[in-house]
N, C-alpha and C positions, 0 to 999 in steps of 0.2 A: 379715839373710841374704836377706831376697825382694829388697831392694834391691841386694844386689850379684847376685845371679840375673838379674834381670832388665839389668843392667849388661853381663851377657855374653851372653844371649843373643840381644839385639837385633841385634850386628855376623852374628851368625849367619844370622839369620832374612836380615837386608839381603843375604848372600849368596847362600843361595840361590834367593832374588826372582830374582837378576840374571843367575845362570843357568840358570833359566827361560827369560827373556828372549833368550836366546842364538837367534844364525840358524839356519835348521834346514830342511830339505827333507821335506816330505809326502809328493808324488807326482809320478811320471812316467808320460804315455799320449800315444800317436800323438796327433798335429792333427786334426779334423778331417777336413779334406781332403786329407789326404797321400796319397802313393801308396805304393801296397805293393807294387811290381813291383822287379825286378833292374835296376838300372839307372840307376834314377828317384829322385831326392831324395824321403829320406821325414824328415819331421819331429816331432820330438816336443816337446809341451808339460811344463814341469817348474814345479811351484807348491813353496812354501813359504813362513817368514815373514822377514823382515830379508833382510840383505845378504850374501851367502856369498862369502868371504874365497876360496873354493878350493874347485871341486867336479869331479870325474871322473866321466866316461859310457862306459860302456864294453858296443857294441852287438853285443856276442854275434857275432861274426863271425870273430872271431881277428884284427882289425885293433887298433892299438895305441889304450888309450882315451886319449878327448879330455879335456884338462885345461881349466875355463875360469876366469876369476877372475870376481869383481868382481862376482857373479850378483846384480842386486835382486831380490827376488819381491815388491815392491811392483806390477809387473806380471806377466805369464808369460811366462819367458824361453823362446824356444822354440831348440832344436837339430835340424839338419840331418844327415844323413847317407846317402851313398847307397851301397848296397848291390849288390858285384859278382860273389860269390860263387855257393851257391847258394841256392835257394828255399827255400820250408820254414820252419818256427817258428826264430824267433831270441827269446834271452832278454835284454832291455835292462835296465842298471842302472843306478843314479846312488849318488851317495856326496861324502858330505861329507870335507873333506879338512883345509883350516885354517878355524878357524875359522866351523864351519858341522857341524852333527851330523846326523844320519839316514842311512841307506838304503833306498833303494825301487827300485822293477822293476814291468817289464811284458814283455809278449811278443804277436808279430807275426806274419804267419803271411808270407810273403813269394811272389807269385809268378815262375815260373811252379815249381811244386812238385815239380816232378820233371825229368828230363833224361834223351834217350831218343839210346842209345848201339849201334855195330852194327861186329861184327867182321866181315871179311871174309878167305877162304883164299886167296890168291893165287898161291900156288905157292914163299913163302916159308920156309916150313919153322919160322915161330915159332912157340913154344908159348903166348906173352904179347906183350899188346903195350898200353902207354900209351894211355887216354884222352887226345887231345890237348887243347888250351882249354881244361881246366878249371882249379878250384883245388885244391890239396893236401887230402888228408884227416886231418882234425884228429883228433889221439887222441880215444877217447873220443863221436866224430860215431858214432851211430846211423843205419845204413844199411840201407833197405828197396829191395828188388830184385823185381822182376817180370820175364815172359817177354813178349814182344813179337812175336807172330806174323807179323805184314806188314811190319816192316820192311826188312828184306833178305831177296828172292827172295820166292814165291808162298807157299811152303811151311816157308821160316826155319829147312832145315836144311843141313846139312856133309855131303858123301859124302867119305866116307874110303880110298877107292881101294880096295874089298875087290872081288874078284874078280864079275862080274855086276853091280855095285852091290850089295851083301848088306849095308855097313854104312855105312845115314846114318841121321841121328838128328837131332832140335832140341834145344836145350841142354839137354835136360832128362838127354839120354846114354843109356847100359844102365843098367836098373837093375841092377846087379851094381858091385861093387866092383873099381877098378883094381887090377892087379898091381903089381908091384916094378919091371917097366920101361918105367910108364906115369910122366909129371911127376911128377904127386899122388897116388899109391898112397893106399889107401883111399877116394879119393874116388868120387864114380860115374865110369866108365868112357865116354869120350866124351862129357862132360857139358860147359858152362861152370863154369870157377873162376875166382873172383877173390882178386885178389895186391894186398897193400900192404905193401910190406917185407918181410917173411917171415912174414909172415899170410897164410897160404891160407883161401878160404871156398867153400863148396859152393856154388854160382850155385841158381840155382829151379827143385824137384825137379819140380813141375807146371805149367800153361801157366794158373793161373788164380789160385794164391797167392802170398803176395809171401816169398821169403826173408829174413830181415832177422838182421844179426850188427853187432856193435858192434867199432870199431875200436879196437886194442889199440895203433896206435903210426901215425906221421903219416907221409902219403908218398902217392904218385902212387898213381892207381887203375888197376889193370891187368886187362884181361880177359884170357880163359886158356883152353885148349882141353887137356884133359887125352886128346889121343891122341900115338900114335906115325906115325911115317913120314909128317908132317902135308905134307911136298913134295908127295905128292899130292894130297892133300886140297881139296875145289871147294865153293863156298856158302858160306855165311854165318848168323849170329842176330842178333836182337835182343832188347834189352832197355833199361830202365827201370831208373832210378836218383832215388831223393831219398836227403838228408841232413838229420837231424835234429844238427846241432851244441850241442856243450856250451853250456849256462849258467856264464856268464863265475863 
C-alpha cells in the first residue's frame, strides 16, 4: 500500500511544483523620474517573475486599458502613459490575463490638482452653461469645489438687476431657500449650482470650505446660477474644481 501511495502522489506533488512556477506579476509603481503632470508621459515600472503571456494596465483615467504580450520580468518592463484629463489621484492597475497570475496597483497624485473655472453674466439669460475643454465626468468621480474670490471681477459677485442694486451676492446666494419659480427650488436662492445630467449640486455655501458631492452619472460639467430674470443680470464667480476619479 505505501508503495502504491507513493505511485500517485508523486505525479501530484510534480504538479503542483510547476504551478508555482507559473509567470506571475508582484508589483507596479511610477519610475523614478517620470512626471506627474497632465500632459507629460508618465511611466511606470512593473516587476515580476517569468514571461507573461498577456497582461492589461489600466490607468485610472477612463481611457481603454493597455493590453501588452510577451512581458519578460527578467528585466522591468516599464509602461508609458500620458495623462490628459484631470489632475488628482489616479488609481493604476495591472493584471494578468493568459498566462501569467497576479494583480497589483498603485496610485499617483497627478498635477496640476485642481482647475479654476468662471462664469460670466452677459446679458444672455442662461441659467447653465458648459465647462468648455474639459473632460466628461465619470460616474462615481468625487468632486471637491471651492469659491474663488479674485477671479472674475474685484468682488466675484452677480447683481441681479433688483431695484438700487439691493440684490448681488458671490456664489454663495441668500441664505434662504429658492422658491418654485427659481431653476433649483430648494437650493439657496441666488447661489451657484452645478448640473451633470440631472444631477443638481449646491456649489460652496462659504468662501473658505470646499463643497464636495459625488457624481451619480457621467456628463459635461455645468455651472448654474439659480436666479430668475438672469437678462439682467452683470458679473461674474469664481471657482475651483478637482476630480478625484474612480479606481478602475
Amino acid at each position: 500500500m505505501n508503495q502504491m501511495f507513493a505511485a500517485v502522489a508523486l505525479p501530484l506533488l510534480s504538479a503542483v511544483l510547476t504551478g508555482c512556477g507559473a509567470p506571475a506579476l508582484s508589483s507596479i509603481s511610477k519610475s523614478f523620474s517620470s512626471s506627474l503632470s497632465i500632459g507629460h508621459p508618465t511611466s511606470f515600472d512593473v516587476k515580476g517573475v517569468g514571461v507573461c503571456s498577456q497582461m492589461q494596465v489600466n490607468f485610472g483615467d477612463g481611457t481603454p486599458p493597455q493590453n501588452l504580450t510577451n512581458v519578460d520580468f527578467n528585466g522591468t518592463p516599464t509602461i508609458t502613459h500620458t495623462y490628459t484629463g484631470w489632475g488628482g489621484p489616479k488609481a493604476i492597475k495591472a493584471e494578468g490575463i493568459t498566462n501569467c497570475v497576479g494583480t497589483v496597483s498603485t496610485q499617483v497624485n497627478l498635477l496640476p490638482v485642481f482647475k479654476v473655472f468662471g462664469i460670466a453674466m452677459n446679458g444672455n439669460g442662461l441659467v447653465c452653461q458648459f465647462i468648455p475643454n474639459i473632460p466628461a465626468i465619470r460616474a462615481r468621480t468625487v468632486l471637491h469645489t471651492r469659491a474663488i474670490s479674485d477671479v472674475v471681477g474685484d468682488n466675484a459677485e452677480i447683481a441681479f438687476g433688483c431695484a438700487f442694486n439691493g440684490c448681488h451676492y458671490d456664489l454663495r446666494g441668500a441664505n434662504i431657500a429658492a422658491g418654485p419659480s427659481y431653476p433649483f427650488p430648494t437650493l439657496r436662492k441666488w447661489s451657484m449650482v452645478f448640473r451633470i445630467g440631472t444631477q443638481t449640486e449646491q456649489g460652496p455655501t462659504t468662501l473658505t470650505d470646499a463643497a464636495t458631492f459625488i457624481a451619480r452619472q457621467a456628463g459635461g460639467l455645468e455651472l448654474c446660477v439659480n436666479g430668475t430674470d438672469l437678462w439682467n443680470a452683470s458679473g461674474g464667480w469664481g471657482v475651483r474644481v478637482s476630480a478625484d476619479e474612480p479606481a478602475p
